[in-house]
Residue, then its C-alpha position, 0 to 999 in steps of 0.5 A: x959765716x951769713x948766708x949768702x944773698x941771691x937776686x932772682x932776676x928774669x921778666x916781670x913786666x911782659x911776663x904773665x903772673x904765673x911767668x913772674x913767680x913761679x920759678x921764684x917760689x920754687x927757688x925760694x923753696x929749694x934754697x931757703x934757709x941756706x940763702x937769703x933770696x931777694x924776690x923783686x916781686x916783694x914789692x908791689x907798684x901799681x901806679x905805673x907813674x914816673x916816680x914808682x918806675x922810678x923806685x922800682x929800678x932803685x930798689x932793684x938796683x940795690x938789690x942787685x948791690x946787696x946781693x952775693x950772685x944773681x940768679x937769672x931766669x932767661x927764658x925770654x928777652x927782657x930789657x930790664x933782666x938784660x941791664x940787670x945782668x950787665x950791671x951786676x956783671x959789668x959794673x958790680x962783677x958779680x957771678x950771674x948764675x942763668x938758666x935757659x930753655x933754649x940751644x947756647x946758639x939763640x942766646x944773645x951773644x950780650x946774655x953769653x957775654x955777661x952770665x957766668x954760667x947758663x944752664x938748661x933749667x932752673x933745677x940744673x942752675x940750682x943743684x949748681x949753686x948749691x954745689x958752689x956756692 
């Protein structure tokens, strides 16, 4: 059996450096070996034109189709990180594993909706994929 692949999805563009990668090495860190992790920050784009937009959302978009479940970082609201999460639960249906540090009550009824499970934390969202998955 292949190892299962993971999407690492959560804020990027209005998220500062340490906000971006942080959480993912960490991730990476404690399932590597066991899962293939999928770090949209693999690729660098730093033209900000038309066509690298363009081929960031394609590639993330793959991704996402590539990918066994989705780990979300919702720390934040995030355009990118919501249609993510819709297209891989609503178009895809794929398990959306998210961990939020805030009250189930201020999250957004669209993230509740469209995340199979939120957790508290990233330690506490990871214990729970590598209990399930």
């Amino acid at each position: 059996m292949s190892a299962k692949k993971i999407y690492l999805c959560g804020p990027i563009m209005d998220a500062a450096p340490n906000e971006q990668k942080d959480w993912r090495t960490r991730a990476k860190e404690r399932l590597a070996g066991r899962f293939i992790l999928l770090d949209p920050m693999r690729r660098s784009f730093r033209d900000n034109e038309i066509d690298s937009a363009n081929e960031i959302v394609e590639f993330d978009l793959q991704d996402i189709r590539d990918a066994d479940l989705i780990l979300v970082n919702y720390s934040k609201a995030s355009v990118g990180t919501s249609m993510e999460v819709f297209y891989a639960s609503n178009d895809l249906g794929k398990f959306v594993v998210a961990f939020a540090p805030m009250s189930f009550k201020d999250c957004s009824p669209w993230m509740v909706r469209f995340c199979t499970k939120i957790l508290p934390n990233l330690e506490d969202a990871l214990v729970y994929i590598e209990r399930h998955f």
